[in-house]
KEGUZA-948127 format. One record per atom (N, C-alpha, C, O): x, y, z; residue in one letter. Coordinates in steps of 0.02 Angstrom, whole numbers, padded with zeros to 5 digits, always signed. Atoms other than C-alpha are relative to their C-alpha. Example, Ala and Ser with C-alpha at 12.3 -4.5 7.8 and 13.67 -1.06 7.14 Angstrom:
KEGUZA-948127
+00045-00059+00000A +00615-00225+00390A +00045+00060+00000A +00097+00059+00033A -00042-00059-00003S +00684-00053+00357S -00039+00055+00037S -00014+00110+00045S 
//
This chain:
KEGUZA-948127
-00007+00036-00064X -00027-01362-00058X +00042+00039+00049X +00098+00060+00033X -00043-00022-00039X +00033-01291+00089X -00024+00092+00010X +00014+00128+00041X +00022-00070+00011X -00062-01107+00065X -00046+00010+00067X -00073-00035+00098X +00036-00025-00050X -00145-01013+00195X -00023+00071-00008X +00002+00102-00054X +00031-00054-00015X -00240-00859+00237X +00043+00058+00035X +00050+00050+00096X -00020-00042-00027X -00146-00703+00271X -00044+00081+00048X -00098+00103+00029X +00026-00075+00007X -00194-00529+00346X +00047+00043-00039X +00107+00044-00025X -00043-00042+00028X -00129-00410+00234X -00012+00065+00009X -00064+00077-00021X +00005-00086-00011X -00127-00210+00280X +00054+00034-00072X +00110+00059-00069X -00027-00035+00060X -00088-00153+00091X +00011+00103+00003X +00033+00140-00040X -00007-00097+00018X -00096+00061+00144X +00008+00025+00069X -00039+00034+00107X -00009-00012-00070X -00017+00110+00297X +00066+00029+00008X +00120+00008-00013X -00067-00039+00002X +00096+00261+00355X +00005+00021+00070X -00042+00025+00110X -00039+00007-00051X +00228+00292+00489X +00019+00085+00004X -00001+00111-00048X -00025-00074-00021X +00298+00492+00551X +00034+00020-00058X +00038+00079-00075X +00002-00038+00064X +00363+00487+00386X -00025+00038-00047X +00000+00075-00089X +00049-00032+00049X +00223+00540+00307X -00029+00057+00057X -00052+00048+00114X +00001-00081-00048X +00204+00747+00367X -00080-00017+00030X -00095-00019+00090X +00056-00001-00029X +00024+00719+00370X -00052-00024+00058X -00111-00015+00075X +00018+00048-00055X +00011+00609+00505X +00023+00036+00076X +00081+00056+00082X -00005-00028-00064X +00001+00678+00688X +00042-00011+00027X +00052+00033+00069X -00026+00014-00019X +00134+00582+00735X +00082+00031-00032X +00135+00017-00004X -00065-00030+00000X +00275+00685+00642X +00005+00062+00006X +00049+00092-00024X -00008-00059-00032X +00237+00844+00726X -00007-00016+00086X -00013+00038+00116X +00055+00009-00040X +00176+00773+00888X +00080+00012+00063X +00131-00004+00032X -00054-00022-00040X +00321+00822+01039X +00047-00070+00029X +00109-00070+00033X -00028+00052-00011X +00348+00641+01098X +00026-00056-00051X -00010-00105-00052X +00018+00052+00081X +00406+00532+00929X -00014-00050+00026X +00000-00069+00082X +00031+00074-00018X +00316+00369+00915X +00078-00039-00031X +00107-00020-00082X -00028+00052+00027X +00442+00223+00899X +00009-00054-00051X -00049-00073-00047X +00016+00034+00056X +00454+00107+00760X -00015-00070+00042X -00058-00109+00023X +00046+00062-00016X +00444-00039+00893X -00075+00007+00031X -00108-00044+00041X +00063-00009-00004X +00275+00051+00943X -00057-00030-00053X -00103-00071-00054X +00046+00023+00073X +00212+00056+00765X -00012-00072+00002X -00065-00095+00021X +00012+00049-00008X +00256-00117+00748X -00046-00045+00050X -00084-00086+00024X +00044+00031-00070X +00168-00190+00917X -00060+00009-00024X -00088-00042-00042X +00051-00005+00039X +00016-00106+00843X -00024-00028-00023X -00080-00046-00006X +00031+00044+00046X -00001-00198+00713X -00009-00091+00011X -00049-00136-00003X -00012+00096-00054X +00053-00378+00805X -00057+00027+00031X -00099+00014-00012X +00065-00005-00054X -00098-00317+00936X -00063-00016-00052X -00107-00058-00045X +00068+00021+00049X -00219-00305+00779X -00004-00048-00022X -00054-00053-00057X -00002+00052+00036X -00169-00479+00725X +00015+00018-00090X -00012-00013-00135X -00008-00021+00062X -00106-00393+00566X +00076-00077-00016X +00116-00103+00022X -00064+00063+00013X +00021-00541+00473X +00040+00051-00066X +00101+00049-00078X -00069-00027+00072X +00098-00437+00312X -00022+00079+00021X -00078+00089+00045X +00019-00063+00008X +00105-00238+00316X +00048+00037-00059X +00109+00035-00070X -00034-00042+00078X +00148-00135+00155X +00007+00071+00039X -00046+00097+00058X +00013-00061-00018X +00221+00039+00230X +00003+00049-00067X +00044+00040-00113X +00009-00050+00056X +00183+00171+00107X -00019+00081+00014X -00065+00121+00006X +00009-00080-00009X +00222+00327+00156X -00003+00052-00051X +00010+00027-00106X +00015-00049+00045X +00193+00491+00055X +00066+00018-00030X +00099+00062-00003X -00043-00030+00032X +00327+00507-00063X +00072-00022+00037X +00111+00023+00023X -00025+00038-00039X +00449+00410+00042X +00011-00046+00049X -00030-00065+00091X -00010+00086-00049X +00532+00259+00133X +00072+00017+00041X +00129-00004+00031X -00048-00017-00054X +00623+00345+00282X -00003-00048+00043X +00044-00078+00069X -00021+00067-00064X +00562+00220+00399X -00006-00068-00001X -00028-00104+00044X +00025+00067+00009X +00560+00062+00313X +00078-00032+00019X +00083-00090+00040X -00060+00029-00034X +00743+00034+00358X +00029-00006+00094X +00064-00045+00126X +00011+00015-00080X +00712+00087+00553X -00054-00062+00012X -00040-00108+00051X +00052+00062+00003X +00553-00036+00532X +00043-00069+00026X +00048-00103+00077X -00028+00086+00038X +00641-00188+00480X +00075+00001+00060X +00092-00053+00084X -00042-00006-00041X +00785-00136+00595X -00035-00035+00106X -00026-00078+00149X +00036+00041-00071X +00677-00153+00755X -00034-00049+00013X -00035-00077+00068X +00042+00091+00024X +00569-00308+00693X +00066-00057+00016X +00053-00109+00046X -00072+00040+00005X +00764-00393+00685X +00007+00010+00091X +00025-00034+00131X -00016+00000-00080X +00773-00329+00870X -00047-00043+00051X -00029-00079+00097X +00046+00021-00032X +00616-00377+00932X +00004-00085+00002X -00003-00117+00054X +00008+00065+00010X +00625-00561+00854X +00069-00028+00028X +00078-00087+00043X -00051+00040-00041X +00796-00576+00927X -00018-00019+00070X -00004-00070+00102X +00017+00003-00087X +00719-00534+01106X -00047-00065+00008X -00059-00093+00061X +00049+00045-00030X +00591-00668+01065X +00027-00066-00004X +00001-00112+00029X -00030+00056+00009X +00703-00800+01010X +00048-00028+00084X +00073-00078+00108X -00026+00001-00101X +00768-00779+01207X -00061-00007+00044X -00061-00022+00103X +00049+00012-00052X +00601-00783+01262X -00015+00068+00055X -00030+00070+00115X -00010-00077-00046X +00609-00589+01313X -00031+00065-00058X -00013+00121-00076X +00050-00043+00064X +00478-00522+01177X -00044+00046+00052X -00074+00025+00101X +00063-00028-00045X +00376-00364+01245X -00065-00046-00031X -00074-00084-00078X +00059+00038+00006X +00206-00415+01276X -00041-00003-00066X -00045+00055-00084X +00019-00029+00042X +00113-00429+01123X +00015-00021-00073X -00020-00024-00123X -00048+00031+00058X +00255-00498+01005X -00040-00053-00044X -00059-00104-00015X +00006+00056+00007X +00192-00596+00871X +00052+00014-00079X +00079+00069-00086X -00027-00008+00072X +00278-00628+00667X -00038+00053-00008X -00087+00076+00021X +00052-00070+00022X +00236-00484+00572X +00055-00009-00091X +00114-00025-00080X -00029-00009+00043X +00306-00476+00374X +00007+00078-00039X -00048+00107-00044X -00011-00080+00008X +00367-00290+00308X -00006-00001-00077X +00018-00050-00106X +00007-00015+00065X +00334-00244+00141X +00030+00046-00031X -00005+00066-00077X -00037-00067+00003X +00445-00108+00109X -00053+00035-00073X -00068-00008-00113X +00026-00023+00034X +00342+00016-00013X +00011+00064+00007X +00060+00088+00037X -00011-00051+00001X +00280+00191-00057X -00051+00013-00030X -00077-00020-00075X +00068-00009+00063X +00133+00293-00111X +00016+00051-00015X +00038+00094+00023X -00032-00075+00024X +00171+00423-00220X -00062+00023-00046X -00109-00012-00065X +00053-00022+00016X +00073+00551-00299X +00051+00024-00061X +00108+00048-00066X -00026+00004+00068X +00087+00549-00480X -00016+00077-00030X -00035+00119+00011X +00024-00055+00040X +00057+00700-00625X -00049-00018+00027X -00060-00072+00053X +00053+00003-00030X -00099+00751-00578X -00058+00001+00069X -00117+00014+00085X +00025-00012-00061X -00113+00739-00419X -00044-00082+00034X -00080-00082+00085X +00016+00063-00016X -00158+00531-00411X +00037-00047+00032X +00093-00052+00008X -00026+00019-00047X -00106+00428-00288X +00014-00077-00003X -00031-00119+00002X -00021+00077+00012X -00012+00259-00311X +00060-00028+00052X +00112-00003+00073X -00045+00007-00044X +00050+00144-00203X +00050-00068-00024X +00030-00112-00062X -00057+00060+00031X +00210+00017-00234X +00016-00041+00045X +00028-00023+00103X -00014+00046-00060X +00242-00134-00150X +00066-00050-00030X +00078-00072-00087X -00070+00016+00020X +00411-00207-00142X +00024-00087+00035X +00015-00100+00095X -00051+00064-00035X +00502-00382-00096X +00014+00008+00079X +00048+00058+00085X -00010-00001-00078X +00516-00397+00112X +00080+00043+00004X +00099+00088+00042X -00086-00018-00011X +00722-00380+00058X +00006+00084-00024X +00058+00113-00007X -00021-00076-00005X +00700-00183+00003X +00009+00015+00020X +00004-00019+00071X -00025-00058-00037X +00761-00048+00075X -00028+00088-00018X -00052+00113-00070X -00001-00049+00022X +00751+00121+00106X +00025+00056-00077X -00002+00106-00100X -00036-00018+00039X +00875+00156-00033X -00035-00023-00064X -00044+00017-00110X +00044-00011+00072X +00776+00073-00173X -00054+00046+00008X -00060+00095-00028X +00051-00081+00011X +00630+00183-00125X +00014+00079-00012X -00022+00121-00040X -00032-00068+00049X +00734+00337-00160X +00020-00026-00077X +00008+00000-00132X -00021+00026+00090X +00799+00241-00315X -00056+00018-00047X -00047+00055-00095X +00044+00004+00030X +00621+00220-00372X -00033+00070+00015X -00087+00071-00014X +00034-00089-00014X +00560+00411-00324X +00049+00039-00049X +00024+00083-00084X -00037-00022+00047X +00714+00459-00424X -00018-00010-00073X -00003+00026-00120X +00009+00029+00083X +00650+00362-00579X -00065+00025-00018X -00074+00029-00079X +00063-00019+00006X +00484+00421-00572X -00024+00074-00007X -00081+00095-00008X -00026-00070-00017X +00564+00610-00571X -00058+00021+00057X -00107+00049+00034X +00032-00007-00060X +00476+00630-00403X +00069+00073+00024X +00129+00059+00025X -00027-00062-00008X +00547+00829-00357X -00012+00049+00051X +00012+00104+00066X +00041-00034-00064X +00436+00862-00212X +00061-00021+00049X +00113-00052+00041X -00032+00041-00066X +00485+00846-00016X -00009-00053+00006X -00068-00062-00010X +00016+00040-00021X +00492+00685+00031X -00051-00012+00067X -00026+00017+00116X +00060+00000-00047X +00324+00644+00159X -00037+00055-00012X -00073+00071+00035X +00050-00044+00034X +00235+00775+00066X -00059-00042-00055X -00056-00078-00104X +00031+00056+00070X +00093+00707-00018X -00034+00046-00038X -00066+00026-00086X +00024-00049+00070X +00038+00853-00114X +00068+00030-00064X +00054+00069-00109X -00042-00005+00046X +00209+00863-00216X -00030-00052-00053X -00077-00091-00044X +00036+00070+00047X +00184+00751-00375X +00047-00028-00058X +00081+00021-00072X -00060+00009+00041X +00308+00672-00508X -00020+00041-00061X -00078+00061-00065X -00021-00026+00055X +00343+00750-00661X -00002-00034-00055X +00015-00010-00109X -00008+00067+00046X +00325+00581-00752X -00094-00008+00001X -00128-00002+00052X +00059+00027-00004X +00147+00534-00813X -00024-00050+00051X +00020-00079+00082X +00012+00068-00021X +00039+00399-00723X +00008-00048-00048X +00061-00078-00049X -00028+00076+00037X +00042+00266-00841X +00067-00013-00003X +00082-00072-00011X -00071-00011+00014X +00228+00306-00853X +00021-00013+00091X +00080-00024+00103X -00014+00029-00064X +00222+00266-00651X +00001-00041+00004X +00053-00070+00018X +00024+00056-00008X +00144+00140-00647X +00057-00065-00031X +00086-00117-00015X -00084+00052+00028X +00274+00066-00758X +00054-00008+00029X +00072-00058+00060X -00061-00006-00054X +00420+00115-00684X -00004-00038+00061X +00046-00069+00078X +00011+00034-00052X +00350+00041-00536X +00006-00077+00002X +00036-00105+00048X -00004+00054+00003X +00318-00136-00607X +00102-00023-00017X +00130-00069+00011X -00058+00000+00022X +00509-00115-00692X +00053+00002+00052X +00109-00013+00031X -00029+00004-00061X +00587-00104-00529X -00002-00051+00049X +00023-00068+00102X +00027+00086-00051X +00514-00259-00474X -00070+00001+00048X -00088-00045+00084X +00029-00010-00065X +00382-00182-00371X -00081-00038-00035X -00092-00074-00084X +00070+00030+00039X +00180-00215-00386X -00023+00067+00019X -00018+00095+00073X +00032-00068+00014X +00101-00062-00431X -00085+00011+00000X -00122-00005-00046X +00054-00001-00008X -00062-00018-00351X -00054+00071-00002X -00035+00115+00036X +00039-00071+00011X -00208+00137-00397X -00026+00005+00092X -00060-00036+00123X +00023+00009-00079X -00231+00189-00206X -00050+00048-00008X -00059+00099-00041X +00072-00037-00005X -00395+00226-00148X -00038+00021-00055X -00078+00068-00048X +00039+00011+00050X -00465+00204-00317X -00056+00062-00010X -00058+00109-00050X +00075-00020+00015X -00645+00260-00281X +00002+00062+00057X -00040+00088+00093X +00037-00071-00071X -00607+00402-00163X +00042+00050-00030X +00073+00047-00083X -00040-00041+00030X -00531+00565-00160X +00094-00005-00027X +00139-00014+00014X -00075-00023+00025X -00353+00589-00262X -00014-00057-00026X +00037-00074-00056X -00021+00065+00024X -00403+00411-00319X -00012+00011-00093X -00033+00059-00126X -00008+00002+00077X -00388+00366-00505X -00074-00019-00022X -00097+00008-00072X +00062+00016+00035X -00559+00287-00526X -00060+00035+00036X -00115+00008+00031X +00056-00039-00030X -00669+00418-00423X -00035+00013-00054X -00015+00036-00108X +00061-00041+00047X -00831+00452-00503X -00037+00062+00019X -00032+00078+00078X +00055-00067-00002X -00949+00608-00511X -00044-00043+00045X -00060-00101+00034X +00064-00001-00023X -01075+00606-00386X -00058-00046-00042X -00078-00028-00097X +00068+00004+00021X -01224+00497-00417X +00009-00031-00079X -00042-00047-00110X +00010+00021+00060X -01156+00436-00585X +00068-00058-00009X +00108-00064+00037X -00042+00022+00011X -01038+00315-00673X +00073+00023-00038X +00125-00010-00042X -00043-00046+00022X -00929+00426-00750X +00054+00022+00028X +00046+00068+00068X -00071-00029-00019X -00745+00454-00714X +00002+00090+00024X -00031+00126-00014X -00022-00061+00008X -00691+00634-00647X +00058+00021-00023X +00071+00079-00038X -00045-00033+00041X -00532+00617-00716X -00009-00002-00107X -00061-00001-00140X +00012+00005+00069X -00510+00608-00909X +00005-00079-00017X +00040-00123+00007X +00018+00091+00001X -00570+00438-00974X +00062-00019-00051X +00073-00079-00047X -00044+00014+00044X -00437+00426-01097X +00073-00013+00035X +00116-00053+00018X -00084+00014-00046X -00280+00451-00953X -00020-00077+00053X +00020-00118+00074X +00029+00060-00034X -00397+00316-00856X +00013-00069-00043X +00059-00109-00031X -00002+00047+00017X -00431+00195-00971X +00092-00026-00015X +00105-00086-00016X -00052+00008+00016X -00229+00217-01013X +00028-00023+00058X +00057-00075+00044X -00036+00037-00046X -00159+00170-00848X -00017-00046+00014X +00025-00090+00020X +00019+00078-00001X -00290+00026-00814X +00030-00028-00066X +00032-00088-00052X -00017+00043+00039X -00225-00040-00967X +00076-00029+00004X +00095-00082-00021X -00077+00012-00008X -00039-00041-00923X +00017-00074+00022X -00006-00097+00074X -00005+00097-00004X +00019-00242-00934X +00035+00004+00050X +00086+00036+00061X -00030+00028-00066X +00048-00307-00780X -00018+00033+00060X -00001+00013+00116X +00033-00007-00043X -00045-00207-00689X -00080-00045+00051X -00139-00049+00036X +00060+00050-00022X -00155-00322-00568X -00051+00013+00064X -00079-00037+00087X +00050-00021-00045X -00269-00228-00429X +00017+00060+00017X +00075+00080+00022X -00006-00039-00028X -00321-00081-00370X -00053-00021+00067X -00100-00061+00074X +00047-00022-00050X -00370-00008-00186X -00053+00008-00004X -00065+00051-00047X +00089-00029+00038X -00565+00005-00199X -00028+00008+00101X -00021-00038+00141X +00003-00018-00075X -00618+00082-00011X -00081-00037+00006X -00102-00084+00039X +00096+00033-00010X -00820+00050-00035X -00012-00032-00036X -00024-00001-00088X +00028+00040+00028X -00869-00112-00106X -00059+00030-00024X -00060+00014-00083X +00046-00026+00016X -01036-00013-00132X +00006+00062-00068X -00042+00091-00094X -00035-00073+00043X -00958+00128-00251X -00001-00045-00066X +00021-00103-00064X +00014-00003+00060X -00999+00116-00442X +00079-00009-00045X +00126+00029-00037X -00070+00009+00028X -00850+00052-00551X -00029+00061-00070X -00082+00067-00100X +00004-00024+00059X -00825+00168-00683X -00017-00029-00074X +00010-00081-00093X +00046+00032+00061X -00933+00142-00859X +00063+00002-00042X +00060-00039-00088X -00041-00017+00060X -00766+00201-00960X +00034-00050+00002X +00058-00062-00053X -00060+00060+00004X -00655+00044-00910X -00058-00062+00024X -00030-00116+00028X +00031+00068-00018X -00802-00087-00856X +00000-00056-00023X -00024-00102+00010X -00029+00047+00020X -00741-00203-00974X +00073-00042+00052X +00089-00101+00052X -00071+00012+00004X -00566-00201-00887X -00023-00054+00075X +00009-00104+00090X -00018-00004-00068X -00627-00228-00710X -00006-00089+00028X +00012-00097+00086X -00018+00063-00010X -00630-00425-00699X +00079-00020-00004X +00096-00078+00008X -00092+00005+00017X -00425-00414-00734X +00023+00031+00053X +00079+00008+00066X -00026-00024-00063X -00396-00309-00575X -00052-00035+00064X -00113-00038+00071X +00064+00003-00082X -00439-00375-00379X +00024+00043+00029X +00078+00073+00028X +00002-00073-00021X -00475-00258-00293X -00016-00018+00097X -00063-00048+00123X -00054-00012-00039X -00373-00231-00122X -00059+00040+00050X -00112+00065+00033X +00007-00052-00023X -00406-00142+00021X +00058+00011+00065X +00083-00037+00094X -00048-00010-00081X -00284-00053+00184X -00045+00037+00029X -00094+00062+00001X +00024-00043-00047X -00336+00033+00328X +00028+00079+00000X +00007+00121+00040X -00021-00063+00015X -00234+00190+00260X +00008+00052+00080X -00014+00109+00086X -00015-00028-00049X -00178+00235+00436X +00054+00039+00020X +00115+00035+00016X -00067-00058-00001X -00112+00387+00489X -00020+00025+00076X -00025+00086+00082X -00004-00007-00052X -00140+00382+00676X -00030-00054+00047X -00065-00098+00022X +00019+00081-00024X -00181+00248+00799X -00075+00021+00047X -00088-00013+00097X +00060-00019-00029X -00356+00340+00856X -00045+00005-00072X -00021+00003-00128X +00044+00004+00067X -00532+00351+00737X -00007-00066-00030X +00015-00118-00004X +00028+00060+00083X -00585+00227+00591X +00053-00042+00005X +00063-00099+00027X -00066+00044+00043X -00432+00189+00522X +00068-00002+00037X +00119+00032+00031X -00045+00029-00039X -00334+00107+00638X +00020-00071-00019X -00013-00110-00053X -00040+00064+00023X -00214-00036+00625X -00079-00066-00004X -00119-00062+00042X +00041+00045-00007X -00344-00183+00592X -00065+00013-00014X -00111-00022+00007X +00061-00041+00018X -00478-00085+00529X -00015-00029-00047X -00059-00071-00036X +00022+00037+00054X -00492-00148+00360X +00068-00043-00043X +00116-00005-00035X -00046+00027+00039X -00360-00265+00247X -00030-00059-00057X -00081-00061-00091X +00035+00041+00067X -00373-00404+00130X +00034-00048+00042X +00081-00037+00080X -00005+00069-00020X -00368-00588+00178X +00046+00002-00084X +00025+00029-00135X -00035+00032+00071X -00221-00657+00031X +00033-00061+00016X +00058-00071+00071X -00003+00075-00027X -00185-00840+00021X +00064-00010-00041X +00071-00006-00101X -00062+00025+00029X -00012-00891+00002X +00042-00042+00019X +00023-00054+00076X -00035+00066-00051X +00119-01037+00061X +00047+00058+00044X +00054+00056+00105X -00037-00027-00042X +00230-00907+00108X -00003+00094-00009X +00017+00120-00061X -00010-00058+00024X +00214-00718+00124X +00075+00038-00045X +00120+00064-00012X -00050-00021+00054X +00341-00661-00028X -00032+00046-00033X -00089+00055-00013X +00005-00036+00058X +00324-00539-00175X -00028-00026-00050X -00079-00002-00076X +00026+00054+00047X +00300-00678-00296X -00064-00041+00034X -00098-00069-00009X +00047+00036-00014X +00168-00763-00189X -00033+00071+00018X -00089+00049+00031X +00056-00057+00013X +00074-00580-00176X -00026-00025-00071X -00076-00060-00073X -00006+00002+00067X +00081-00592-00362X -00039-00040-00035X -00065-00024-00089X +00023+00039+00025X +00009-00744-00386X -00062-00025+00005X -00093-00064-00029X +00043+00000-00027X -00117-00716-00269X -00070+00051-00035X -00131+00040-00037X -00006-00060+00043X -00151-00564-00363X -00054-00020-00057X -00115-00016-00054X +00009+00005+00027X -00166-00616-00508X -00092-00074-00014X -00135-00072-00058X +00054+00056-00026X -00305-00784-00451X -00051+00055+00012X -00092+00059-00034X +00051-00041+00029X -00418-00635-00410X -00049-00021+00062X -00053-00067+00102X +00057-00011-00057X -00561-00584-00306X -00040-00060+00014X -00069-00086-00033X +00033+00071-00021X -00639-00747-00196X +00025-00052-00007X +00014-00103+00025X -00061+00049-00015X -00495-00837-00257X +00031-00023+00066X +00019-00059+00115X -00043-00008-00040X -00356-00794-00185X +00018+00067+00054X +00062+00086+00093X +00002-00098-00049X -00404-00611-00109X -00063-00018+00029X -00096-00063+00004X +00053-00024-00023X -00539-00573-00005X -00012+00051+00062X +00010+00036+00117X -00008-00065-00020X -00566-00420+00071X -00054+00005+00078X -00109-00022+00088X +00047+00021-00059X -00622-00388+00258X -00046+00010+00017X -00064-00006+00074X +00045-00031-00031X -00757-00312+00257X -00049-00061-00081X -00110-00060-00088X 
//
């Protein structure tokens, strides 16, 4: 009782992450820019998950506190609406696979170094071709053990964990490190980009136990994948960690449903 329909933007990065135009670009973008953005797309929760760090999830959350003071005066730029922060991180595991972590609204920058530390993460931070030193399944854990919710990003595409071969059902990575991280308890969805894309034959048992997510994986506010591009509808009384979770776990047409 009392549940509603969220927008959720589960894969989305800020000048933190190198690869993004915006942390070479001569003018820096603002964090109350970013933000506005996503208020303009009607976005309601955003998970930031930058490459290998959470530099700007403490400027984030810093100017969101500014903005909602200006509106509580009635002196919001145009545009202002709630917005909930997800503090996160997508990191690229052994291998070269790409996972993203989603954290409690109350994180900080500082647990996301905590948790890059635990994960022996050795690269630059906003590099996303560095990679930990720690297995995936051994991420993935770490990740839930920290409190976070530990997600396979971009699944079915490149760097993702469940990409297949061309034209077939067949994993390209090794079905044995696959089937081992889908199995990791407590893991409850991955990113899946094309509803149309072939679940892998080696775990097709598993795949009723994960729902499957999607973000707009934005790394500039021009092209495709722009704020509002794609997310997941998640139904909860209140956007929290524990009400992700639960949402989560209820499962595709439940309590998820994806926008496209």
């Amino acid at each position: 009782p009392g549940s509603r329909w969220w927008k959720f933007d589960f894969h989305t990065h800020t000048p933190a992450s190198h690869d993004t135009p915006w942390y070479s670009q001569p003018t820096p973008l603002t964090p109350q820019e970013w933000l506005l953005k996503y208020m303009a797309a009607g976005i309601d929760c955003v998970a930031v998950t930058d490459h290998n760090s959470g530099a700007w999830i403490d400027p984030l959350k810093q100017a969101y506190a500014d903005l909602k003071e200006l509106a509580d005066f009635g002196l919001a730029p145009e545009g202002f609406r709630e917005l909930t922060l997800f503090p996160g991180v997508e990191i690229s595991a052994q291998g070269g696979v790409h996972v993203l972590a989603v954290f409690d609204p109350s994180a900080t920058t500082s647990d996301i170094d905590s948790l890059l530390g635990r994960v022996d993460y050795a690269g630059t931070k906003g590099d996303s071709d560095g990679v930990t030193n720690m297995g995936l399944a051994d991420v993935l854990q770490a990740i839930m053990k920290a409190g976070g919710v530990a997600i396979p990003a971009h699944a079915d595409k490149e760097k993702g964990l469940l990409r297949c071969n061309p034209g077939t059902q067949q994993c390209r990575m090794d079905a044995n490190t696959v089937r081992q991280a889908m199995s990791v308890e407590g893991l409850l969805a991955v990113e899946w980009c094309d509803s149309s894309n072939p679940w892998p034959q080696c775990i097709a048992a598993l795949k009723s136990r994960h729902a499957q997510v999607i973000g707009s994986d934005c790394h500039s506010f021009q092209g495709n994948n722009i704020p509002g591009s794609r997310y997941t509808w998640v139904k909860m009384a209140t956007p929290t960690l524990e009400g992700l979770r639960l949402a989560l776990l209820d499962g595709n047409g439940v309590s998820i449903r994806r926008s496209d």
